[in-house]
DSSP file (Angstrom, degrees, kcal/mol; ACC not computed):
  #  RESIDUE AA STRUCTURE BP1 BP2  ACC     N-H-->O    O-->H-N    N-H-->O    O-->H-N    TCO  KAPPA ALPHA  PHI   PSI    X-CA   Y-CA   Z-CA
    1    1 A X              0   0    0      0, 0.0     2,-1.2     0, 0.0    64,-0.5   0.000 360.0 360.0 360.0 136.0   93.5  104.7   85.5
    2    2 A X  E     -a   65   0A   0     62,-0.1     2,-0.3    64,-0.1    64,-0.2  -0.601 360.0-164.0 -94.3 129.8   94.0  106.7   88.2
    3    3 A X  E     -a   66   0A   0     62,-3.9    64,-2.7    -2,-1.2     2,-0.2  -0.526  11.9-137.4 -98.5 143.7   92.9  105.6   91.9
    4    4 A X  E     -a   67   0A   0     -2,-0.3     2,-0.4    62,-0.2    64,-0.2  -0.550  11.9-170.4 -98.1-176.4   92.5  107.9   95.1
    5    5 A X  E     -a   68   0A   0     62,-2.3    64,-2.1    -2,-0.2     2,-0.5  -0.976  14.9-149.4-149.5 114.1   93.6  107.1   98.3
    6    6 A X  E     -a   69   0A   0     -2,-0.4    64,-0.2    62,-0.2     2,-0.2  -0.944   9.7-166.5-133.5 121.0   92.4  109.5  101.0
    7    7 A X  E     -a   70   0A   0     62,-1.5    64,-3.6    -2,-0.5    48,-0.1  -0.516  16.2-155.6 -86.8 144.0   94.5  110.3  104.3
    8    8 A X  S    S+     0   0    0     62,-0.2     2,-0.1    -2,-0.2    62,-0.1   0.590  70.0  86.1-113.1  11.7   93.0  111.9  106.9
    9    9 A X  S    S-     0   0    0      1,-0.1    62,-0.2     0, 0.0     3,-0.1  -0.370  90.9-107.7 -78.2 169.0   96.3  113.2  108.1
   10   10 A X  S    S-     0   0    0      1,-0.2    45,-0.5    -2,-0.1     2,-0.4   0.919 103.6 -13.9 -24.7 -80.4   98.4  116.5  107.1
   11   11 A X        -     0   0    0     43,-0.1     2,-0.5    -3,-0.1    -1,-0.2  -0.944  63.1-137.9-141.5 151.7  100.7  114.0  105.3
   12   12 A X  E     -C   53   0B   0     41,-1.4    41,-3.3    -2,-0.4     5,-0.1  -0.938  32.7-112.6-111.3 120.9  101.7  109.8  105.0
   13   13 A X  E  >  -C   52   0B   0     -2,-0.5     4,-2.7    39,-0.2     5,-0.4  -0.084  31.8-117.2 -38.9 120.4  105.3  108.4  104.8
   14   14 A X  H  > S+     0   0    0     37,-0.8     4,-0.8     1,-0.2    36,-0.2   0.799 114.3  49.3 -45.6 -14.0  105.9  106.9  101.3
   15   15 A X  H  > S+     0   0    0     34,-0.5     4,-1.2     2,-0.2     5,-0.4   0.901 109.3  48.3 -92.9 -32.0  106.5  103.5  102.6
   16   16 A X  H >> S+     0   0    0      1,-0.2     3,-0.9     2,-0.2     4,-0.8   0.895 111.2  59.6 -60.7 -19.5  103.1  103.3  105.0
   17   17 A X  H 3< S+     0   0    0     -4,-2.7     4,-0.5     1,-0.3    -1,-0.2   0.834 106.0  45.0 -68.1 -33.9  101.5  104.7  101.5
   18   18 A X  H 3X S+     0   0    0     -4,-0.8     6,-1.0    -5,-0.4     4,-0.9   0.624 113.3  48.4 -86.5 -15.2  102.7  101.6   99.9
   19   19 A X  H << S+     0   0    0     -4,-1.2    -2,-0.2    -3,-0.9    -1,-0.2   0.597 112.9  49.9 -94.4 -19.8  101.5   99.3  102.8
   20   20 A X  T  < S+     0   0    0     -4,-0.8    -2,-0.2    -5,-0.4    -1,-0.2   0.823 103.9  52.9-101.6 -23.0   98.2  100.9  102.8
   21   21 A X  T  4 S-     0   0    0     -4,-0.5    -1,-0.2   -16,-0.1    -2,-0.1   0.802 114.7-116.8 -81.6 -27.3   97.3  100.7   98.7
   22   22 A X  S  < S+     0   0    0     -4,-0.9    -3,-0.1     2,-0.1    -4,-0.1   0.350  80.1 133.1 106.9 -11.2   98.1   97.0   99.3
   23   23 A X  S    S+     0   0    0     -6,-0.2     2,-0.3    -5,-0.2    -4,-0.2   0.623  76.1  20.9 -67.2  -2.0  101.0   97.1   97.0
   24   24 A X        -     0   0    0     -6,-1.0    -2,-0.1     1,-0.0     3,-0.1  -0.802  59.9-144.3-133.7-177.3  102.9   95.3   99.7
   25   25 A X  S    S+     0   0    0     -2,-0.3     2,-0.2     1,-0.2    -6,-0.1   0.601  82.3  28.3 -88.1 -49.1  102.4   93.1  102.9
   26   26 A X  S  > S-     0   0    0      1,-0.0     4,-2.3     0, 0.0    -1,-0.2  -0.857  75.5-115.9-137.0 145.7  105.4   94.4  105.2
   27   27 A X  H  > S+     0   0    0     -2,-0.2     4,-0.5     2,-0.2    -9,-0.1   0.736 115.2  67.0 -42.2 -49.2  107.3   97.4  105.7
   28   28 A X  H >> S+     0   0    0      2,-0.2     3,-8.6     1,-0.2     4,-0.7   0.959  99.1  50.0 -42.0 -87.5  110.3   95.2  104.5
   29   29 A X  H 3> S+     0   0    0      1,-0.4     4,-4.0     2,-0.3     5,-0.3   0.694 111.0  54.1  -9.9 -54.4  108.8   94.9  100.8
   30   30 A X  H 3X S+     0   0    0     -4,-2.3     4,-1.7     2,-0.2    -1,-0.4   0.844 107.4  43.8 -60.3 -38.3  108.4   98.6  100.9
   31   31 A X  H <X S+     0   0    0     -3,-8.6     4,-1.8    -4,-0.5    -2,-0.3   0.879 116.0  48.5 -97.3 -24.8  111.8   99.5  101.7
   32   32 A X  H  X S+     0   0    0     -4,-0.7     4,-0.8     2,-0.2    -2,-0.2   0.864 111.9  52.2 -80.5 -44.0  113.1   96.9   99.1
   33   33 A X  H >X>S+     0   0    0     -4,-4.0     5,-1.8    -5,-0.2     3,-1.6   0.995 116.1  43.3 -49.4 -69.9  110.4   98.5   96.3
   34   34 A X  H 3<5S+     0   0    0     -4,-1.7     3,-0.5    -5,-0.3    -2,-0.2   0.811 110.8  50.2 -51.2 -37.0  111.8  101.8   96.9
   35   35 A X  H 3<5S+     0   0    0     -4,-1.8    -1,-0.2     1,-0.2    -2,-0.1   0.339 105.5  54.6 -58.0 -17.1  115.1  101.0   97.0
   36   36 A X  H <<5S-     0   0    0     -3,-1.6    -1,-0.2    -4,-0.8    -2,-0.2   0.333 114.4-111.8-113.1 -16.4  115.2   99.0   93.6
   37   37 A X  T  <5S+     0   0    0     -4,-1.0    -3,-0.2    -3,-0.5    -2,-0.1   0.518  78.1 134.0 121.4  24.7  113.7  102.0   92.1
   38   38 A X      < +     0   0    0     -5,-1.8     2,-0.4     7,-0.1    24,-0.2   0.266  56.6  78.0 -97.0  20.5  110.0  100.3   91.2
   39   39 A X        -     0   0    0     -6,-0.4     7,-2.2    -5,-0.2     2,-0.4  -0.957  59.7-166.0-144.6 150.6  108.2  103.3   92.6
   40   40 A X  E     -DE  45  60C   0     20,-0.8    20,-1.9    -2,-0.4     2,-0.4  -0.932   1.7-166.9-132.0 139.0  107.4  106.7   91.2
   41   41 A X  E >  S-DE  44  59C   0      3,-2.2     3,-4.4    -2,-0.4    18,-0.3  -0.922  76.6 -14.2-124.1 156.6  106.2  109.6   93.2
   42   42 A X  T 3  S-     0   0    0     16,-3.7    17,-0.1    -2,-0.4    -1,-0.1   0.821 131.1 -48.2  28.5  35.4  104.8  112.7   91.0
   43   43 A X  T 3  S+     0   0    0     15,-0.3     2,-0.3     1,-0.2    -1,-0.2   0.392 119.8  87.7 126.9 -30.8  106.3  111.5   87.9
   44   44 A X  E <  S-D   41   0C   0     -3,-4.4    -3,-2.2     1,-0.0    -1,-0.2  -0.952  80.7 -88.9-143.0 129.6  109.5  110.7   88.9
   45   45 A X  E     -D   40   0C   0     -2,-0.3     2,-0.2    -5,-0.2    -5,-0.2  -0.124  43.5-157.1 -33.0 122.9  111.8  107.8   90.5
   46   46 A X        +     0   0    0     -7,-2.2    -9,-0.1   -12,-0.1    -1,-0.1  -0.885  30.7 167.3-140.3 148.5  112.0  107.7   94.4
   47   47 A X        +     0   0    0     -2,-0.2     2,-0.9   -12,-0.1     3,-0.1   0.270  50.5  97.2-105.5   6.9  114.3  106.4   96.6
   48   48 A X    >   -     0   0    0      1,-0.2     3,-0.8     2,-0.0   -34,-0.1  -0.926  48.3-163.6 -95.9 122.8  113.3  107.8  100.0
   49   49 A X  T 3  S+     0   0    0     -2,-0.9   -34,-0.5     1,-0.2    -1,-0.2   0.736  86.0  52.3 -37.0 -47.3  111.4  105.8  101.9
   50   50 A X  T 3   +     0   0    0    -36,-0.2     2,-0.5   -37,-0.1    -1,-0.2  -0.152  68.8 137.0 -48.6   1.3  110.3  108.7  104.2
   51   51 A X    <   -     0   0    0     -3,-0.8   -37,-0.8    -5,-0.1   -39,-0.1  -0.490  57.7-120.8 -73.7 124.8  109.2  111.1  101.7
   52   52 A X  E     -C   13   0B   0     -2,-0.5     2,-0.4   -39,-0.2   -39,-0.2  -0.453  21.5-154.8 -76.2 126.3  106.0  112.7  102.9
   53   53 A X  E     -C   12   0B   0    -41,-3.3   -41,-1.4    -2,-0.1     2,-0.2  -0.776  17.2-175.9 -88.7 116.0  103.0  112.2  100.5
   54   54 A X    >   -     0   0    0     -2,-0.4     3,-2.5   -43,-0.2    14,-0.3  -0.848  39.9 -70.6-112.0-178.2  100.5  114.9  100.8
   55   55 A X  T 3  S+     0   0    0    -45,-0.5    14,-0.2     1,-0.3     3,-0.1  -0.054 123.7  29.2 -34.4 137.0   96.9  115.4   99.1
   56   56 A X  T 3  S+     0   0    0     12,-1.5     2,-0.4     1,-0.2    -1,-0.3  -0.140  94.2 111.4  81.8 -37.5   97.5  116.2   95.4
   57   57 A X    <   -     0   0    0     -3,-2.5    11,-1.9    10,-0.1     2,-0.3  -0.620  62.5-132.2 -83.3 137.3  100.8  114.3   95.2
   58   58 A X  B     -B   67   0A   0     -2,-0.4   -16,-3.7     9,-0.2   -15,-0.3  -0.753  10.3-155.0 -90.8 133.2  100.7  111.0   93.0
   59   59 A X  E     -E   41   0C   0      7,-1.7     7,-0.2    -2,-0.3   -18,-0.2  -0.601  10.1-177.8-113.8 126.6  101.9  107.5   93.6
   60   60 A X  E     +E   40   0C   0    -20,-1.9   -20,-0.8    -2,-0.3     2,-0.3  -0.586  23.8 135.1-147.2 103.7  103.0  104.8   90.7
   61   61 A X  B >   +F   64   0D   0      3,-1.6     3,-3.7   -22,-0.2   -22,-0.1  -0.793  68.4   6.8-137.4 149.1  104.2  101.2   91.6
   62   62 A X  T 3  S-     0   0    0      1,-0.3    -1,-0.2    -2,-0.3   -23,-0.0   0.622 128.5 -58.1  51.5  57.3  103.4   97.7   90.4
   63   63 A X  T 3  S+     0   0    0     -3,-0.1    -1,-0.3     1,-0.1     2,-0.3   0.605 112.9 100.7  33.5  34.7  101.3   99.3   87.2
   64   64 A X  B <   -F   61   0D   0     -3,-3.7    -3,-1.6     2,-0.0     2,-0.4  -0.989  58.0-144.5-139.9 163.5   98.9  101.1   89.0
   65   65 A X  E     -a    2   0A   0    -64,-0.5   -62,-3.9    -2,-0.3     2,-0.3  -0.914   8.6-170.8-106.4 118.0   98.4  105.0   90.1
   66   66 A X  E     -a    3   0A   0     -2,-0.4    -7,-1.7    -7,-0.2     2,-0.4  -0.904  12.0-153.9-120.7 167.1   97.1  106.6   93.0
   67   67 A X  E     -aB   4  58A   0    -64,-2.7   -62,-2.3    -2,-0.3     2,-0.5  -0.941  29.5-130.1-130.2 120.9   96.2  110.5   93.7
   68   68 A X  E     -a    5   0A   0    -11,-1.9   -12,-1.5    -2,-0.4     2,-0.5  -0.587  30.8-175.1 -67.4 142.8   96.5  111.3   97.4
   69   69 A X  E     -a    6   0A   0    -64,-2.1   -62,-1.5    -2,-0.5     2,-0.4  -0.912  31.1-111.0-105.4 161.6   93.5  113.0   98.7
   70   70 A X  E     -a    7   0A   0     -2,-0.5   -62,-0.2   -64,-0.2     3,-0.1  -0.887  43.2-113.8 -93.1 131.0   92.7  114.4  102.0
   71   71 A X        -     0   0    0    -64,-3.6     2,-0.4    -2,-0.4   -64,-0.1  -0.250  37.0-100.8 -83.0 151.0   89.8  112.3  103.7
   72   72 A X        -     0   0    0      1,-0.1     2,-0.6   -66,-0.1    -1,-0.2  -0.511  32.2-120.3 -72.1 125.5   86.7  114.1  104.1
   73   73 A X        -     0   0    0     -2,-0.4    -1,-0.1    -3,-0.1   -65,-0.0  -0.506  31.6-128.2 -85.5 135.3   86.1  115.5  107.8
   74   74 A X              0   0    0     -2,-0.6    -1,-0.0     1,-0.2     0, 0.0   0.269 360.0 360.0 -49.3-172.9   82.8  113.8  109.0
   75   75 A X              0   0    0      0, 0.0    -1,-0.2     0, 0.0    -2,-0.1   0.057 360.0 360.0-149.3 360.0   80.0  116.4  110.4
């Protein structure tokens, strides 16, 4: 199943993306997930840390999936 995750920025670095679903603790963790190849962005192994996720792009780590969204602006 997939879950969203909604940024209220333009776009989020893949490793804050991973600190922020909760699939890690620390930054560290993140660079060592990415780096071991245990995260999948749209589909497909990646190994930048620094790849910008925007709304519409998909997330897969530690057997779950999220779909970025863009956060709803308040009124």
């Amino acid at each position: 199943m997939m879950e969203e995750i909604q940024i209220e920025t333009e776009f989020i670095r893949l490793d804050a993306l991973l600190k922020l679903t909760g699939l890690v603790d620390t930054g560290g963790q993140a660079k060592a997930a990415i780096q071991q190849g245990m995260v999948q962005v749209n589909g497909e192994s990646c190994l930048m840390r620094g790849k910008k996720m925007r709304p519409g792009d998909t997330l897969t780590a530690g057997g779950r999936s999220f779909l970025i969204a863009q956060a709803k602006e308040s009124e």
